[in-house]
BAMARVEX-143022 format. One record per atom (N, C-alpha, C): x, y, z. Coordinates in steps of 0.05 Angstrom, whole numbers, padded with zeros to 5 digits, always signed. Example, Ala and Ser with C-alpha at 12.3 -4.5 7.8 and 13.67 -1.06 7.14 Angstrom:
2
+00264-00114+00156/+00246-00090+00156/+00264-00066+00156/+00257-00045+00142/+00273-00021+00143/+00258+00001+00157/
***
This chain:
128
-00905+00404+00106/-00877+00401+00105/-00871+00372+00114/-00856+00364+00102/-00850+00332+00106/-00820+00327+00124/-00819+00315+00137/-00790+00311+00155/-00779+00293+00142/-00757+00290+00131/-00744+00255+00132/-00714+00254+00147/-00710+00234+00167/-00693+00221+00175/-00682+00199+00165/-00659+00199+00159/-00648+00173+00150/-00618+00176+00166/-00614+00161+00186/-00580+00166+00195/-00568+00184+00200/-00545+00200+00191/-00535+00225+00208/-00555+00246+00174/-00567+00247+00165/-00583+00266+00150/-00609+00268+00156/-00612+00296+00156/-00638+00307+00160/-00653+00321+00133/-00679+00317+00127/-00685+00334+00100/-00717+00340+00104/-00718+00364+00097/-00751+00381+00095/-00755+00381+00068/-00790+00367+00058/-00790+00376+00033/-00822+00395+00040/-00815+00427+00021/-00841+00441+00020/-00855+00440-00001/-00877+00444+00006/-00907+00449-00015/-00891+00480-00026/-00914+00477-00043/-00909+00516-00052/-00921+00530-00035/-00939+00514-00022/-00949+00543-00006/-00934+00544+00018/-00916+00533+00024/-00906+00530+00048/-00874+00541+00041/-00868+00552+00015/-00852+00565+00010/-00859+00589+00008/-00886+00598+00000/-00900+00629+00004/-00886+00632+00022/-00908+00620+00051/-00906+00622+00073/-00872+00627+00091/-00856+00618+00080/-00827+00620+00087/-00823+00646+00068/-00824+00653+00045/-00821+00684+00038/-00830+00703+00047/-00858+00697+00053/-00872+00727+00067/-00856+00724+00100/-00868+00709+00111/-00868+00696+00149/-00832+00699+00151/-00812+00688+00142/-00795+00684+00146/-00793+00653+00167/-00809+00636+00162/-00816+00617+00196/-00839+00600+00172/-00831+00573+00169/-00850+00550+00176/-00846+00525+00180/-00872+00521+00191/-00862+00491+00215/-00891+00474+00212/-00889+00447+00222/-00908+00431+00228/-00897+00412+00252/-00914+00394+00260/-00914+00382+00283/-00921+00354+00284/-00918+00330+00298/-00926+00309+00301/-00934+00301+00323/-00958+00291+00336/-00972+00286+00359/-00971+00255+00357/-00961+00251+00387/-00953+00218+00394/-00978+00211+00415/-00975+00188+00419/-00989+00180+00437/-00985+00194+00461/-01002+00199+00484/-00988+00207+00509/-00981+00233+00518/-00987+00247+00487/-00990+00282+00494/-00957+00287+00490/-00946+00269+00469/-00912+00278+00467/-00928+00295+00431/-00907+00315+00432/-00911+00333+00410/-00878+00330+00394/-00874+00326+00361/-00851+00336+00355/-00851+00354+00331/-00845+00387+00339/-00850+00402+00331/-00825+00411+00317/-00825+00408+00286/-00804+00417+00263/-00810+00445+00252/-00788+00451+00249/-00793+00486+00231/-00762+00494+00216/-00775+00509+00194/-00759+00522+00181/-00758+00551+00187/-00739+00571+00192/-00745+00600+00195/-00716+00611+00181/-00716+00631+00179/-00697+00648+00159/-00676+00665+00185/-00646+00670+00180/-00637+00690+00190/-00618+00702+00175/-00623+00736+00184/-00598+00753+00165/-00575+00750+00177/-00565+00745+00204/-00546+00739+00208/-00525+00720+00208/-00538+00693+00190/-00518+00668+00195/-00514+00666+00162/-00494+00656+00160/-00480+00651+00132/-00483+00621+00119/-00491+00591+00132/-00496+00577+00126/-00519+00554+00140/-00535+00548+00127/-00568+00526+00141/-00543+00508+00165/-00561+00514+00193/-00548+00497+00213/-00590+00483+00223/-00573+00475+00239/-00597+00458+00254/-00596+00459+00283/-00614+00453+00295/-00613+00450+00331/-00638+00424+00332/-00629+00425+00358/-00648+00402+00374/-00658+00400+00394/-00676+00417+00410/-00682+00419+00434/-00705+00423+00447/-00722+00401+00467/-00753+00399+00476/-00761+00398+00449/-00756+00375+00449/-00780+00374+00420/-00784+00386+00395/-00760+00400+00389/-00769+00415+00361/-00735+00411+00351/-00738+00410+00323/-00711+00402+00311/-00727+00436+00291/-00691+00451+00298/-00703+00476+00282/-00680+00474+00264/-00685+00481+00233/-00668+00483+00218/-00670+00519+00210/-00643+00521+00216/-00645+00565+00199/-00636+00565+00184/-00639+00576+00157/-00632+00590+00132/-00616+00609+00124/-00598+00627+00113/-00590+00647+00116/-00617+00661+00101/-00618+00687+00101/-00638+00706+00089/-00635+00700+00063/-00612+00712+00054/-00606+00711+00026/-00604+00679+00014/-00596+00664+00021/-00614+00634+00010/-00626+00626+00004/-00653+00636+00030/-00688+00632+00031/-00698+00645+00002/-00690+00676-00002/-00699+00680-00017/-00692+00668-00039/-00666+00668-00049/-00659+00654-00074/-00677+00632-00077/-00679+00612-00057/-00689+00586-00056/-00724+00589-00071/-00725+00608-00050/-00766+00615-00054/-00775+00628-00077/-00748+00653-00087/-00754+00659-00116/-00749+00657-00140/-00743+00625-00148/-00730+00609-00161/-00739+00594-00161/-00727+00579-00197/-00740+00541-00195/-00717+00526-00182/-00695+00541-00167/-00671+00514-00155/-00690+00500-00133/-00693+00478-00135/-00698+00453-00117/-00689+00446-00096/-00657+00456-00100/-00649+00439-00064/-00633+00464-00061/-00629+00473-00023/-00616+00478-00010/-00598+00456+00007/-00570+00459+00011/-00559+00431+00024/-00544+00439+00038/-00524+00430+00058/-00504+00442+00075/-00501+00415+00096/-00477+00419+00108/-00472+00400+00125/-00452+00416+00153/-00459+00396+00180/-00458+00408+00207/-00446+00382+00214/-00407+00389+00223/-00397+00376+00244/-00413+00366+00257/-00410+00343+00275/-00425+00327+00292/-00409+00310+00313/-00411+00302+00337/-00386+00281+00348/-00384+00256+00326/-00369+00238+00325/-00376+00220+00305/-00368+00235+00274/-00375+00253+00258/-00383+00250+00238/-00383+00275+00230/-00415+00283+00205/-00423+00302+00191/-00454+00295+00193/-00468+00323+00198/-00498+00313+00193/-00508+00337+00166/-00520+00312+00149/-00533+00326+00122/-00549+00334+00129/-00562+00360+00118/-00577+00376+00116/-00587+00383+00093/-00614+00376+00088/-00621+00382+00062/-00655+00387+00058/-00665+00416+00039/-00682+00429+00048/-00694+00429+00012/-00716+00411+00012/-00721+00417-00016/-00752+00429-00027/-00753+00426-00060/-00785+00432-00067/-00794+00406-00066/-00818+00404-00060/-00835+00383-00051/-00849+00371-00072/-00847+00358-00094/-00855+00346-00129/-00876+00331-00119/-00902+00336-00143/-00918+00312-00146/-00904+00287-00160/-00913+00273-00148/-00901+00236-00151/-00904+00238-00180/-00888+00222-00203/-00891+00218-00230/-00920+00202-00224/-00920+00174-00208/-00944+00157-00205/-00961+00158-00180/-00989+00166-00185/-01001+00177-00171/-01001+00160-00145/-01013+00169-00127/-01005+00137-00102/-01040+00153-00085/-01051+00127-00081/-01081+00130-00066/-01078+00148-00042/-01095+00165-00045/-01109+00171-00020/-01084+00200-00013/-01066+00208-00020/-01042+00220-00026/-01052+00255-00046/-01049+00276-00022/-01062+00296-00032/-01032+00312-00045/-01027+00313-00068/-01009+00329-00080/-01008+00351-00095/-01041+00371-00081/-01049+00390-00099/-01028+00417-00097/-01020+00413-00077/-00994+00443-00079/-00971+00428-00080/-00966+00413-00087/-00941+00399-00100/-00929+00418-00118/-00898+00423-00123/-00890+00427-00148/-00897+00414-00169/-00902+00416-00194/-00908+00411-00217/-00879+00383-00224/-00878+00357-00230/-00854+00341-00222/-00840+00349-00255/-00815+00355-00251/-00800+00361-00280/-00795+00347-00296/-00797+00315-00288/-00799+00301-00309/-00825+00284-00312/-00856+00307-00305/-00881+00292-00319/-00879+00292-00347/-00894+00272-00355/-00902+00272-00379/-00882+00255-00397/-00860+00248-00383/-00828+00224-00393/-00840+00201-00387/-00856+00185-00372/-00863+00162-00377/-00857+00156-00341/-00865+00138-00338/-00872+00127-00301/-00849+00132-00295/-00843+00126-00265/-00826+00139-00250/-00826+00134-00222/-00811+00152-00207/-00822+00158-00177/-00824+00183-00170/-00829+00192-00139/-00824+00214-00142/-00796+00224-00134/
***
């Protein structure tokens, strides 16, 4: 699972198998190890009780939840993005939860074997 930060937006992109894993598990996450024994631990998990993807932030783990019925749509389907947005002081923070594409152009050393299949291979170079 990949994190990206850019400004008040947050976005997860998954492998397929890491969308299994969120169908069956209801829960997946990965982690980043810093120097110094600091850990930052991200996850996706599913709930039947909330009606729209919120986020938290606390000791180290930025948790984003799902509603149930989303996850699944999301997981048993070719739709690509889940999105939503969370008041903030200041502002609005994006939220956005996608399928994870192999790159149109391959890039070294870059393992993209459970990648989604990219929807526009085979159209001519690109990104991903």
């Amino acid at each position: 699972m990949k994190l990206r930060i850019k400004g008040n937006a947050l976005r997860l992109r998954l492998t397929q198998g890491e969308i299994r894993a969120l169908a069956e598990r209801g829960k997946v996450e990965s982690r980043t190890e810093f120097p110094g024994g600091a850990t930052l631990l991200y996850r996706l998990r599913t709930d039947k009780t909330i009606q729209e993807i919120s986020v938290s932030y606390k000791d180290n783990l930025i948790e984003f939840t799902l509603p149930a019925a989303d996850a699944e749509r999301w997981c048993g389907t070719d739709q690509v993005t889940v999105s939503g947005e969370r008041d903030v002081p200041g502002g609005t923070l994006q939220l956005v939860l996608e399928k994870d594409f192999a790159c149109l152009v391959p890039r070294p050393g870059e393992d993209e074997s459970d990648h989604f299949p990219h929807p526009d291979a085979g159209q001519g170079p690109g990104r991903c």
